[in-house]
C-alpha positions as CSV (number, residue, x, y, z in Angstrom):
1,X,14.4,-23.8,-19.1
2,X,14.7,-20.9,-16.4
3,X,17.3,-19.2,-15.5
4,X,18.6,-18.1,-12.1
5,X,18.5,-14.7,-11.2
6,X,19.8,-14.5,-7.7
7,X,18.4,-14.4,-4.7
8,X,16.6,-10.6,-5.1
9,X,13.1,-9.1,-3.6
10,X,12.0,-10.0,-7.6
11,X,8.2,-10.2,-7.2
12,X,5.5,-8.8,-9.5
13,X,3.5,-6.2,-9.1
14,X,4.4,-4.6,-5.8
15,X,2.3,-1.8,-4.6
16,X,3.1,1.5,-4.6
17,X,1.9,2.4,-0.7
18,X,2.3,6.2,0.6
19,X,2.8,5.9,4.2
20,X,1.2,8.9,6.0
21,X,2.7,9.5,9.8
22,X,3.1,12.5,12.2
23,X,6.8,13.7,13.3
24,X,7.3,14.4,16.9
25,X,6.1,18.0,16.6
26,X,3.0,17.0,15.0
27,X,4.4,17.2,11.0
28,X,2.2,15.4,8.5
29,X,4.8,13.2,6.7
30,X,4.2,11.0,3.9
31,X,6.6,8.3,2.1
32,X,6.6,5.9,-0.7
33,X,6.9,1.8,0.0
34,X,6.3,-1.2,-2.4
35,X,7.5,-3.8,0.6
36,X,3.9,-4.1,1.4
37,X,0.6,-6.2,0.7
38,X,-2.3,-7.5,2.8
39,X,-1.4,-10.1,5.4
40,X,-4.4,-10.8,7.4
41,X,-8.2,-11.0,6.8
42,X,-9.7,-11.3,10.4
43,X,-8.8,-8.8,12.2
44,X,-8.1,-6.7,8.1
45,X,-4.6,-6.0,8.5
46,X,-1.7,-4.7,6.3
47,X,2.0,-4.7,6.3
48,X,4.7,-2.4,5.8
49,X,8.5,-3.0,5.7
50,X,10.5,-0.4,6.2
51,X,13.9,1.1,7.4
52,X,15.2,2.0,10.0
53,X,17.0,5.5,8.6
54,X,13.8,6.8,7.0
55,X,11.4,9.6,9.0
56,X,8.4,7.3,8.8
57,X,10.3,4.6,10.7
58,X,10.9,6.7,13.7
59,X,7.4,8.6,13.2
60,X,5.6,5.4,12.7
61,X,7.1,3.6,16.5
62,X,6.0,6.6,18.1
63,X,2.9,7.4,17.4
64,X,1.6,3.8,16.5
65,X,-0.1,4.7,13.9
66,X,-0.4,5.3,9.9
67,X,-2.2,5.9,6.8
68,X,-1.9,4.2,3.4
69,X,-2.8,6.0,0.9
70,X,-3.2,4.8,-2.6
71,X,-2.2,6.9,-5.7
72,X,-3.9,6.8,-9.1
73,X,-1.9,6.3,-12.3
74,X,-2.3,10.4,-12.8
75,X,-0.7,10.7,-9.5
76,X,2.7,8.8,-10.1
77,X,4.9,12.2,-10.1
78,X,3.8,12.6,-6.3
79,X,4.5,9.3,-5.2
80,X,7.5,8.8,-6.9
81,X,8.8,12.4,-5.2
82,X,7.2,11.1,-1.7
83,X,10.0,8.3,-1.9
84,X,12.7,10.7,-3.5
85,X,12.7,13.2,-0.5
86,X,12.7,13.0,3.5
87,X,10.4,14.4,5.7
88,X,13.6,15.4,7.9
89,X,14.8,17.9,4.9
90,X,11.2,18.8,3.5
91,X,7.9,19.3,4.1
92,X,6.7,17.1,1.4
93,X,2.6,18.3,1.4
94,X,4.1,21.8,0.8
95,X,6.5,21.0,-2.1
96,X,3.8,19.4,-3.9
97,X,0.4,21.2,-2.9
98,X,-1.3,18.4,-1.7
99,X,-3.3,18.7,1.2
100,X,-2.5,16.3,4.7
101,X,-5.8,15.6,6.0
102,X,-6.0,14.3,9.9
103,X,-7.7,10.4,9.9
104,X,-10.4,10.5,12.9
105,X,-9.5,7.0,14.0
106,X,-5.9,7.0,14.4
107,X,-2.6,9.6,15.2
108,X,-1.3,9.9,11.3
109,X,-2.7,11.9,8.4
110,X,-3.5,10.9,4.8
111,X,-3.3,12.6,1.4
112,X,-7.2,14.1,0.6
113,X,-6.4,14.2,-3.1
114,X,-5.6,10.2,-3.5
115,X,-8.2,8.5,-4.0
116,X,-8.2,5.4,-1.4
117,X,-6.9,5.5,2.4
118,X,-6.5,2.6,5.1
119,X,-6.4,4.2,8.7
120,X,-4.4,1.5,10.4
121,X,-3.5,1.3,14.1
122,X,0.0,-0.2,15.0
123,X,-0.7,-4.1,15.6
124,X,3.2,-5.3,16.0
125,X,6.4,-5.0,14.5
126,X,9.1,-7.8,13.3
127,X,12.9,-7.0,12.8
128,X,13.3,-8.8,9.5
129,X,16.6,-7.8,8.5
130,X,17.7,-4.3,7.2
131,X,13.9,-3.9,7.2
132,X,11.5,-3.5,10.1
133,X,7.7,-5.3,9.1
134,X,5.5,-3.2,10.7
135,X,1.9,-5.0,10.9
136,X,-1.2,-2.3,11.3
137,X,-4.3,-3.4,11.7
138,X,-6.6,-1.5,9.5
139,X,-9.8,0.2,11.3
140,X,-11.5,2.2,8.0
141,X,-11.3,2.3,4.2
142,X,-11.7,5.8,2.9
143,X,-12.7,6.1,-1.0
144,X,-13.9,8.6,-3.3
145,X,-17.1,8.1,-5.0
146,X,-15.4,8.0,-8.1
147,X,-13.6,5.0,-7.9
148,X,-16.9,2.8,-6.7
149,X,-19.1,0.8,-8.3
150,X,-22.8,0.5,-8.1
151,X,-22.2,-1.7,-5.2
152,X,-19.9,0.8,-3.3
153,X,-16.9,-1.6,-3.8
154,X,-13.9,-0.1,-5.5
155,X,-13.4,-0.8,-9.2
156,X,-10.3,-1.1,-10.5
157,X,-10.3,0.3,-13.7
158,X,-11.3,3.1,-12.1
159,X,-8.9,3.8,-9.2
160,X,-6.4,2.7,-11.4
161,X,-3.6,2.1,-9.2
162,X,0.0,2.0,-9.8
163,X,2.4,-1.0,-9.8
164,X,6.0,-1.5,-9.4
165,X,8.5,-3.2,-10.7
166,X,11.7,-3.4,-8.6
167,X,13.9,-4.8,-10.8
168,X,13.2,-2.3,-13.5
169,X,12.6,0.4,-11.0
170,X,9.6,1.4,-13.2
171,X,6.1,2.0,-12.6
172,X,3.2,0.3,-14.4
173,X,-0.6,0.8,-14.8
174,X,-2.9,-1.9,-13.6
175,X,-3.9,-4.4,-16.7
176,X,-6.8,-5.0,-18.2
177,X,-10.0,-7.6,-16.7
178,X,-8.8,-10.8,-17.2
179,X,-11.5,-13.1,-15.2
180,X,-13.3,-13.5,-12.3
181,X,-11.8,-15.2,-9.1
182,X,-13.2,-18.4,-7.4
183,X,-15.2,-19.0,-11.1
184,X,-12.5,-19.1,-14.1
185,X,-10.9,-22.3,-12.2
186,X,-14.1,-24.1,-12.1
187,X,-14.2,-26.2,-15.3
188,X,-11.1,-27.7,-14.1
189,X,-12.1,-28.4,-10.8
190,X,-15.4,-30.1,-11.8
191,X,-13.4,-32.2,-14.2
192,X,-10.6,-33.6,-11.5
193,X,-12.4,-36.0,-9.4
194,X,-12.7,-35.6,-5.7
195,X,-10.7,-37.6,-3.5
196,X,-13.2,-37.3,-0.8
197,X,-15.5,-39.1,-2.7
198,X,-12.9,-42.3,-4.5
């Protein structure tokens, strides 16, 4: 039997997302967010929900643009502080040494040392609630060679990105292979018969 816990934003993993943006007078800002996943395939887009009273929010309308960069596992310190402080009180690239660099596609900046970026244009926004969903459409993937494969797609275990849990307010590492999609679901599908076919 399950127990209720309440409605709650209780899903596992969420992401941990650094939100690049530039202020009004041209700051590179970054900020940690876990509201956020893929949401469409064609055109690639991702969301972001986010509030009103942070920086990003403000920088993000503005400019119509932003970055998500994705941390590695060795890297939590700096996202974790990139959600801690606001870009209104300190400039966050300073305080930790990282370096902003400027995306050639769209208004917003990324961090160079992560090791994947989505440059994502400004596709619409939705007024959820407290939070705003802000829908970018994304125009490039940046990676580092050393989180490819030999097919120049990005391996996991080798990125090794960060996951959070919001109930816990703790941050995991991405688990072990477990199977590959579209295949391990097979032997049951060939064994349910089609109803196309009855």
């Amino acid at each position: 039997m399950k127990r209720s816990l309440g409605a709650q934003t209780l899903v596992h993993p969420t992401p941990v997302f650094v939100v690049g943006t530039y202020d009004a007078q041209g700051r590179p800002n970054v900020m940690a967010a876990s509201w956020a996943g893929v949401c469409c395939s064609q055109p690639p887009c991702v969301s972001v929900a986010l509030r009103r009273a942070t920086y990003t929010y403000e920088n993000l309308l503005a400019r119509r643009a932003f970055t998500i960069s994705i941390p590695s596992q060795t890297q939590v310190r700096y996202a974790d502080y990139f959600g801690l402080a606001s870009g209104r009180d300190v400039d966050k690239f300073a305080a930790t040494g990282l370096t902003p660099a400027r995306s050639l596609l769209v208004d917003a900046p990324y961090v160079e040392e992560f090791p994947l970026v989505l440059e994502c244009r400004l596709l619409q926004s939705v007024e959820v609630g407290l939070h705003t969903l802000f829908i970018g459409e994304i125009l490039d993937v940046k990676a580092d060679e050393s989180v490819l494969n030999g097919e120049g797609r990005t391996d996991p275990e080798k990125l090794r990105p960060l996951a959070f849990a919001p109930d816990t307010q703790a941050y995991y590492a991405l688990g072990e292979f477990v199977a590959r999609a579209f295949a391990v679901g097979e032997e049951i599908k060939l064994r349910v018969p089609d109803p196309h076919c009855a």
